[in-house]
C-alpha positions as CSV (number, residue, x, y, z in Angstrom):
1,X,111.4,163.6,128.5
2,X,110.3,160.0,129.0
3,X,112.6,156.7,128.6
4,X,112.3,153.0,128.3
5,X,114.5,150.5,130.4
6,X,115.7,148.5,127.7
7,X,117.5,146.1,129.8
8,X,119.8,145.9,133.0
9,X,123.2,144.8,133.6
10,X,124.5,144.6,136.8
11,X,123.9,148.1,138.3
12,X,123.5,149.5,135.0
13,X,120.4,150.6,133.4
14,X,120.1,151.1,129.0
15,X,117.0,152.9,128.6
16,X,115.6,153.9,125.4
17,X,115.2,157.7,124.9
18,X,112.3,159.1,123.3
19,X,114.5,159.8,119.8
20,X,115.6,156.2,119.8
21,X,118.9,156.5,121.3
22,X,120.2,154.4,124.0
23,X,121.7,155.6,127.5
24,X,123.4,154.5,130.2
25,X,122.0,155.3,133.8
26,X,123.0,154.2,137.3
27,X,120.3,151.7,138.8
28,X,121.0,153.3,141.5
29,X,118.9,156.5,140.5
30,X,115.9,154.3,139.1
31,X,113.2,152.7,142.2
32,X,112.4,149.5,142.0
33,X,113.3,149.5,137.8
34,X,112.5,146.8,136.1
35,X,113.0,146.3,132.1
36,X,109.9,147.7,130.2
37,X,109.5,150.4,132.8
38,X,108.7,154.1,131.4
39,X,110.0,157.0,133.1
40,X,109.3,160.9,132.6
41,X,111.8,163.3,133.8
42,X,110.5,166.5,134.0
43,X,112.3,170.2,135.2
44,X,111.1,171.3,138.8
45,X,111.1,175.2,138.0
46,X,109.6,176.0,141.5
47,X,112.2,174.6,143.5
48,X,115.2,175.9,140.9
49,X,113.9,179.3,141.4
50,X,113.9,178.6,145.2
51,X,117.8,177.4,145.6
52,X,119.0,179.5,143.0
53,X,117.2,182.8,145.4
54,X,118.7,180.6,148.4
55,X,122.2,180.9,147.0
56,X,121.6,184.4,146.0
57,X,120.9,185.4,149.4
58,X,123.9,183.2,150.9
59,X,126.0,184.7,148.5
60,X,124.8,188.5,149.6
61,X,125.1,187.4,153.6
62,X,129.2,186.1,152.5
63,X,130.4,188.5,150.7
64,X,128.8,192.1,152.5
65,X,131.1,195.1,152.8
């Protein structure tokens, strides 16, 4: 998924989705934005596999008979 900042107000950020709908975001969570910037978001499937085996296991080690 990749977005345009369209503008930012204050510490707001209205970005521009791919299917031409606007967004709010927190500034906060963009570095160093600046309007016209493009971002890509992408899914990080390694490291979801790796917490969700990491709760798995804390959830085995809390709740053995």
């Amino acid at each position: 998924m990749k977005f345009t900042i369209d503008r930012i107000e204050k510490d707001i950020a209205i970005v521009e989705c791919e299917d031409n709908t606007f967004k709010e975001i927190p500034i906060s969570l963009l570095k160093d934005a600046h309007e016209g910037d493009v971002y890509k978001i992408i899914k990080d499937e390694n490291e979801t596999k790796k917490r969700k085996e990491n709760i798995k296991q804390m959830m085995d080690d809390l709740f053995k008979d």
